[in-house]
C-alpha positions as CSV (number, residue, x, y, z in Angstrom):
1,X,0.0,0.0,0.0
2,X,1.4,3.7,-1.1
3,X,1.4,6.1,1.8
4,X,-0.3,9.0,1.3
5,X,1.1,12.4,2.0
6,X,-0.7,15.2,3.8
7,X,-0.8,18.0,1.5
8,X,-1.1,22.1,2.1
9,X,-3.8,23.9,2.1
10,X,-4.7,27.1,0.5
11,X,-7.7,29.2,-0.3
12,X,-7.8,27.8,-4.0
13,X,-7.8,24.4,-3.3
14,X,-10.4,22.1,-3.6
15,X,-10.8,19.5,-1.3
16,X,-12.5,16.6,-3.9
17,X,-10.7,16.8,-6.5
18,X,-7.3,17.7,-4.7
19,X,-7.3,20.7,-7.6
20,X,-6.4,24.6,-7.3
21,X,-8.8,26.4,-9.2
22,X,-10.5,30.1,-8.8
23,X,-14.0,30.2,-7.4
24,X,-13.5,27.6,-4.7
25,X,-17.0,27.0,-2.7
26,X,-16.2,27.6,1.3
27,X,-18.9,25.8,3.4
28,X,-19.2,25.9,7.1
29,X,-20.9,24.4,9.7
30,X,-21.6,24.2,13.1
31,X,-21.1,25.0,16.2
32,X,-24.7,23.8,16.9
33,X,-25.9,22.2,20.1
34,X,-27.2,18.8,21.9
35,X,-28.7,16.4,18.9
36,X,-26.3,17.5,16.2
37,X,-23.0,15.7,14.6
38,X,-21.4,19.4,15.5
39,X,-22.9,19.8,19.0
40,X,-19.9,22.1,20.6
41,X,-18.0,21.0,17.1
42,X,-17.8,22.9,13.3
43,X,-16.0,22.4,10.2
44,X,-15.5,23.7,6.7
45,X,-15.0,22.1,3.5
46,X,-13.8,23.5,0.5
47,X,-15.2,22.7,-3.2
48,X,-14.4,23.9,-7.0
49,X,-17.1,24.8,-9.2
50,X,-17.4,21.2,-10.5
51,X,-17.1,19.3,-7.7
52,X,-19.8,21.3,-5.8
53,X,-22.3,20.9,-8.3
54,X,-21.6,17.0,-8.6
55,X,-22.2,16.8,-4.5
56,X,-25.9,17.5,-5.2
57,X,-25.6,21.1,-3.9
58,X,-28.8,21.4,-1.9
59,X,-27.2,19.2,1.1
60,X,-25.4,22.1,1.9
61,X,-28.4,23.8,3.0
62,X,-27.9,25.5,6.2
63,X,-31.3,25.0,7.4
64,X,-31.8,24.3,11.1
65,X,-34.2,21.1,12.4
66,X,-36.0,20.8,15.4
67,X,-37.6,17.3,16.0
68,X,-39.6,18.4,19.1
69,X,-41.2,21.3,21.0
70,X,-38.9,20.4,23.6
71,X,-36.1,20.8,21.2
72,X,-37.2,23.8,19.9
73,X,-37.2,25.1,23.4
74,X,-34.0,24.6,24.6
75,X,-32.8,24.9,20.9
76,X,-31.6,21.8,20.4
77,X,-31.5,21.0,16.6
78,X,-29.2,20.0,13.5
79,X,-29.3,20.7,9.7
80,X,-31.5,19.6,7.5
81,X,-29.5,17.0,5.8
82,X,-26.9,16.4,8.7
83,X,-26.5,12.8,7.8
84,X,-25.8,13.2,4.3
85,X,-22.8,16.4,4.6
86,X,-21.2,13.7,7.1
87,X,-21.7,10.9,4.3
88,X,-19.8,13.7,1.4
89,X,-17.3,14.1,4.2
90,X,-16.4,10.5,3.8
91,X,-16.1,10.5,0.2
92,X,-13.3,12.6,0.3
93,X,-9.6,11.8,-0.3
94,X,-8.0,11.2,2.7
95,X,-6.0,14.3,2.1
96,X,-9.4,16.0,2.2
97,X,-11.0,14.4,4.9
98,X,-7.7,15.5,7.0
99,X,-8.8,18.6,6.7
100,X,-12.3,18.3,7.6
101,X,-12.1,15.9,10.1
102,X,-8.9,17.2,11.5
103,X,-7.3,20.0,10.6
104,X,-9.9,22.6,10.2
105,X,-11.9,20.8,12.9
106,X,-12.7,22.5,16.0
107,X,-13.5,20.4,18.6
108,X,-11.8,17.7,20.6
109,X,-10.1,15.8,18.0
110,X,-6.4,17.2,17.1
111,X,-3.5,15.5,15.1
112,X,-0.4,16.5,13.0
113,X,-1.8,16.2,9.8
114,X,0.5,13.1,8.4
115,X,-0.3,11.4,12.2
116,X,-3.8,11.3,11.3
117,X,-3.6,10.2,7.3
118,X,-1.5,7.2,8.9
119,X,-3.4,6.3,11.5
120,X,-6.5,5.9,8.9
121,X,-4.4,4.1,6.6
122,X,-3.6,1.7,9.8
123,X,0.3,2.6,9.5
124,X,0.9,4.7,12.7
125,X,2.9,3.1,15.3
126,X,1.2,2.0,18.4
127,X,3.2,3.9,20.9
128,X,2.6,7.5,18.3
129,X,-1.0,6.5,18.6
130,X,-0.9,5.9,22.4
131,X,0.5,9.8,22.6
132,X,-2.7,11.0,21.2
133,X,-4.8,8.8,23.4
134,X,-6.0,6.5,20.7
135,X,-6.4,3.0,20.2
136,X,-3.5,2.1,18.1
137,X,-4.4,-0.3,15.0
138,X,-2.8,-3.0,16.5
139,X,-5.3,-2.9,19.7
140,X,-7.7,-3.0,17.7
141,X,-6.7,-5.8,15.3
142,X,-5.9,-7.5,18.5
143,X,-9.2,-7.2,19.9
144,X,-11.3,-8.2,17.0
145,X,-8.9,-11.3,15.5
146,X,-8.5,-12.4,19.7
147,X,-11.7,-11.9,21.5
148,X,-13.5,-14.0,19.2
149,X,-11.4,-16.9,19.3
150,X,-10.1,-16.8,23.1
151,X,-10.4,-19.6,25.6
152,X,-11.3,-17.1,28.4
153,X,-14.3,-14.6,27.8
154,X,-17.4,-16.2,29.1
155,X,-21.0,-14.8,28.6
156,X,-22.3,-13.0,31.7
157,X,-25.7,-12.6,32.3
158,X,-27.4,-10.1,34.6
159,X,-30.2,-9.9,36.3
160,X,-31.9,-7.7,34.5
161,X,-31.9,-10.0,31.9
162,X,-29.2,-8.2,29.6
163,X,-26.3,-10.5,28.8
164,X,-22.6,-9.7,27.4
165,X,-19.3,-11.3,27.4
166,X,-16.2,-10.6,29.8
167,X,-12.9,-11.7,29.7
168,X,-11.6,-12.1,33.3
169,X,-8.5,-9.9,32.3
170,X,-10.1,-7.3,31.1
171,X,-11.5,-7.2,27.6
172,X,-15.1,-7.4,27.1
173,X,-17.8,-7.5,24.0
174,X,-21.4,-8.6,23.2
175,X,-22.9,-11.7,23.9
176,X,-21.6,-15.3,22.4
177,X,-18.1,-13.2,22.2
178,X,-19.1,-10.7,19.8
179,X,-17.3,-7.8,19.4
180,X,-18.0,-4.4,20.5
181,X,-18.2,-0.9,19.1
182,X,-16.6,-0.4,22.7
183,X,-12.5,-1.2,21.6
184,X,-11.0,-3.5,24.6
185,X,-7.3,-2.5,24.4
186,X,-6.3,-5.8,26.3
187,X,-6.5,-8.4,24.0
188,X,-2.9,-6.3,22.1
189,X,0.2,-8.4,23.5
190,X,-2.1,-10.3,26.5
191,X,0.0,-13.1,27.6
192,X,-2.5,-15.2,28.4
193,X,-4.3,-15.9,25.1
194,X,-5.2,-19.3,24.3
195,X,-7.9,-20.0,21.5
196,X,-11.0,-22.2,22.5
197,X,-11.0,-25.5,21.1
198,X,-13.9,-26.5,18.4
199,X,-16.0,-28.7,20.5
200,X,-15.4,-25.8,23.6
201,X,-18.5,-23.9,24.5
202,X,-18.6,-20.2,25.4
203,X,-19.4,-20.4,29.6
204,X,-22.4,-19.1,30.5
205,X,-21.9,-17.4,34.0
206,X,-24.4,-15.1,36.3
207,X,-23.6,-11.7,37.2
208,X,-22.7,-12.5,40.7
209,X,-21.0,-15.5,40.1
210,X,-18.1,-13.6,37.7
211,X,-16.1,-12.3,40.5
212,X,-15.4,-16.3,41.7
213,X,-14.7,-17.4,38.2
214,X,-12.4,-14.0,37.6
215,X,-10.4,-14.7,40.5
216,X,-10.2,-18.9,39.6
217,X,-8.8,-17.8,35.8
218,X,-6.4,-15.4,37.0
219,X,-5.4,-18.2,40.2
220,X,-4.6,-20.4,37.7
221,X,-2.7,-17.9,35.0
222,X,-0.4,-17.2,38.0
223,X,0.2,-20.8,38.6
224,X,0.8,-21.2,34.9
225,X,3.3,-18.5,35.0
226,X,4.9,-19.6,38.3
227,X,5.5,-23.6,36.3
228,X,7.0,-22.1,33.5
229,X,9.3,-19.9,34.1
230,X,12.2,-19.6,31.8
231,X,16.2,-20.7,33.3
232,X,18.3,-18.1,33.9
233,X,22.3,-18.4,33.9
234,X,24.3,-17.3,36.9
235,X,27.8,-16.6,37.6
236,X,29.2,-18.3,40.6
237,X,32.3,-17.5,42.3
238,X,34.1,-21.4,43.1
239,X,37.1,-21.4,44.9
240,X,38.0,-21.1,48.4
241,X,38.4,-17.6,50.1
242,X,37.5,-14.0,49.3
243,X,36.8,-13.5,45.7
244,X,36.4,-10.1,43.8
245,X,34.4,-9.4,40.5
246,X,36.0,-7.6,37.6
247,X,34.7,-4.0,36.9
248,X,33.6,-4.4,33.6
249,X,31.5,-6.7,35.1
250,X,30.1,-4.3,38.1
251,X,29.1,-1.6,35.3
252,X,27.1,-4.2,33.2
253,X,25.4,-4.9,36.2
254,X,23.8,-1.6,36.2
255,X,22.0,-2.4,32.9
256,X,20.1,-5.6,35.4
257,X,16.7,-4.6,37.1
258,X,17.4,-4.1,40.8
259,X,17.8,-7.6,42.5
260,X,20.1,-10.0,44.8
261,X,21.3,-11.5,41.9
262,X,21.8,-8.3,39.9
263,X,25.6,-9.1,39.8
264,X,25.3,-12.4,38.7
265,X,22.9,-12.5,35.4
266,X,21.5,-10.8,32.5
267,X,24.3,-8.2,31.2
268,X,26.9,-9.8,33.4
269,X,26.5,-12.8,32.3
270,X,27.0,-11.2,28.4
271,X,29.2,-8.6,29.0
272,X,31.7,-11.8,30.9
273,X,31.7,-13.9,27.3
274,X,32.6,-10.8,25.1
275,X,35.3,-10.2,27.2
276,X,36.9,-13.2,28.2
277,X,40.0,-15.0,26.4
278,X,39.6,-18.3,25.8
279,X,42.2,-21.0,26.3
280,X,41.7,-24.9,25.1
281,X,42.1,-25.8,28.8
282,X,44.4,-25.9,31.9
283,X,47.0,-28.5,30.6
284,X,50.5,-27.3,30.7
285,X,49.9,-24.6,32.9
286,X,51.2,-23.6,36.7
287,X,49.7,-21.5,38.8
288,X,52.4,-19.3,38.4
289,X,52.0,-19.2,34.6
290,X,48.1,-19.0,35.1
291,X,48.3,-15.9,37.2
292,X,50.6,-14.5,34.4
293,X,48.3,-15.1,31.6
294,X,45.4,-13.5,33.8
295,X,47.2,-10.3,34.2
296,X,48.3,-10.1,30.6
297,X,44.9,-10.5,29.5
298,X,42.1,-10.1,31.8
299,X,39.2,-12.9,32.3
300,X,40.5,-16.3,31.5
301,X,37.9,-18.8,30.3
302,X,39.1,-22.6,29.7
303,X,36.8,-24.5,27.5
304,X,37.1,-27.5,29.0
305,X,36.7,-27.4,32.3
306,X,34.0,-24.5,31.7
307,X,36.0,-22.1,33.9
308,X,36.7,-18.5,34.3
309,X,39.4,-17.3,36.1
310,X,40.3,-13.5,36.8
311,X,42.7,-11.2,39.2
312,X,43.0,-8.0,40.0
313,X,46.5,-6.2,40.2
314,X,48.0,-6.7,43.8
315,X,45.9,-9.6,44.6
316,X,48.1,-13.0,45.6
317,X,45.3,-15.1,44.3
318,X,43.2,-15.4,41.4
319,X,39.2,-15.9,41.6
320,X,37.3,-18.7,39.8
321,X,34.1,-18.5,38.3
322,X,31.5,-20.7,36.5
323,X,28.3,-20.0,35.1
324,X,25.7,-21.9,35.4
325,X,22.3,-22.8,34.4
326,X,19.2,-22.5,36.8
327,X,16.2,-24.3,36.6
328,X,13.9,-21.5,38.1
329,X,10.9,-23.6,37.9
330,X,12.2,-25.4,41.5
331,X,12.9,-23.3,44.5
332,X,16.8,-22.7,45.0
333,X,19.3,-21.5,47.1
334,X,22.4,-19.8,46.5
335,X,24.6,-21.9,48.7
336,X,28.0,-21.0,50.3
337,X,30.7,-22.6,51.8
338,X,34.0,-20.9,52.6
339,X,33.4,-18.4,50.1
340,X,32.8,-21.3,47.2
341,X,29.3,-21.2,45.7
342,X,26.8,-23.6,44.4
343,X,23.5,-24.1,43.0
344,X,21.1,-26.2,45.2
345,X,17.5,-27.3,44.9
346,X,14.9,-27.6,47.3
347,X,12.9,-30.4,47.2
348,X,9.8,-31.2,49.1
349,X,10.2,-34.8,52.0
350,X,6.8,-34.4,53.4
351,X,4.5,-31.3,53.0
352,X,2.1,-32.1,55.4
353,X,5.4,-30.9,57.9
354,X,7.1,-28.8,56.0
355,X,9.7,-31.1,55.7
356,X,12.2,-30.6,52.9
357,X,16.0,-31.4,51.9
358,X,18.6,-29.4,49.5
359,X,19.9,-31.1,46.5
């Protein structure tokens, strides 16, 4: 699809035909009151000669309509052929419409003039349509290709016998999982979409029953989310004694979320393997000629044994490291001994006690 470009406007420019021309046609309308399309809201629109005679000219009739004595009273009314001006305004390029449904609008609707050509051609990026307080195109895509299909919206009947369809995290439509006119923004990047099987009815649930079923679903996503996690690597220190970790290390650790492991994952983890130098293995070597290496070129890794080994200037002893993969679906413990670190598991002996063991 071609983007379209917003164009300028100009007193000789019509807004159908995209044309400059003399004898341009200036229409406006509103501000009119409570029953109109301009209630608190007016517009123009601009037309050549031809294109205002091909519009069927007496729509533009400014000719005010009251439908009721009561409307007449508190002069409440809307022109004569309200309905079919907003129909014209459709017609129009896109370039035109900007205009009358943007640009020259005076109301509550605002937007830099490209913005709102791509937003109607479905091209402007969520977060640009988030700035203007819209649902972005890929909400609503969400919603109406997701709700539909979903495992989780159930129909909810109320007690006064009208009946719709809730999702218990968040979104909502029409009965039997219809969508709404009403956009549900939380169907775009919901985590917990799952669509219904074939032979999987739609739940019917009462009004006052929801609340149970809401907190049952979202019980259960939490579980879910709790079972399957993903594993996470972490750097453990090995050896005997005080250990130290490089600074290249420490300031990668800034780019972590906040967190007792904050120096131990994530960026560290990356920031350790662009680093390091690697050596086949430890064969050959002293701890003399180890130390050496170390110094001359910073964090040692041996493939083999799956070692890193690293020492600051001044220190009489090098620090070992390993990384290590965590299955975070298990509790675990960070476990110490004499300043060497492992990785062990708790696992469950009796519940009923609270009995458990390490592994």
């Amino acid at each position: 699809m071609e983007k379209i470009r917003a164009i300028k406007n100009s007193d000789k420019l019509c807004w159908k035909c995209l044309k400059e021309q003399e004898g341009i046609h200036t229409l406006e309308f509103g501000p009119l009151g409570y029953g109109s399309g301009f209630d608190c809201c007016s517009t123009k629109i601009q037309l050549c000669d031809a294109c205002y005679n091909e519009s069927i000219p007496e729509i533009w009739s400014k000719k005010l309509v009251y439908d009721s004595a009561e409307d007449e009273e508190y002069d409440w009314c809307h022109y004569e052929h309200e309905d079919k001006i907003f129909q014209y305004f459709d017609t129009l390029p896109l370039e035109g419409q900007q205009f009358v449904w943007n640009e020259f609008w005076q109301g509550d609707h605002y937007m830099e003039a490209q913005d709102w050509i791509d937003y109607h051609m479905g091209i402007l990026p969520h977060e640009k349509a988030k700035e203007y307080g819209l649902y972005s195109t890929q909400e609503i895509k969400a919603y109406e290709e997701r709700f539909p299909k979903c495992k989780w919206p159930a129909n909810r009947l109320y007690n006064d016998n009208s009946r719709g369809c809730w999702c218990p995290f968040g979104a909502h439509g029409d009965y039997n999982q219809e969508i709404s006119t009403n956009i549900s923004d939380e169907c775009y990047l919901c985590k917990h979409y799952e669509e219904r099987k074939k032979d999987e009815k739609i739940k019917e649930i009462k009004d006052e029953d929801f609340s149970d079923y809401k907190i049952l679903v979202l019980a259960k996503a939490v579980r879910d989310k709790l079972s399957n996690r993903e594993p996470i690597e972490v750097l453990l220190f090995t050896n005997y004694g005080t250990s130290s970790i490089p600074e290249d290390l420490l300031q990668a650790a800034e780019e972590n979320p906040e967190g007792v492991i904050r120096n131990r994952t994530g960026a560290v983890i990356s920031k350790l393997k662009e680093i390091r130098y690697e050596i086949e293995g430890l064969t050959g070597f002293t701890e003399e000629t180890l130390k050496k290496l170390i110094l001359e070129k910073g964090i040692i890794y041996s493939k083999q044994d799956h070692l890193y080994f690293y020492m600051k200037e001044g220190d009489t002893h090098f620090t070992q490291m390993k990384i290590e993969q965590v299955n975070t679906n298990r509790k675990w413990i960070l476990h110490e001994y004499d300043g060497a670190e492992s990785i062990q598991y708790i696992e469950d002996i009796d519940e009923s006690i609270g009995l458990c063991r390490l592994t």
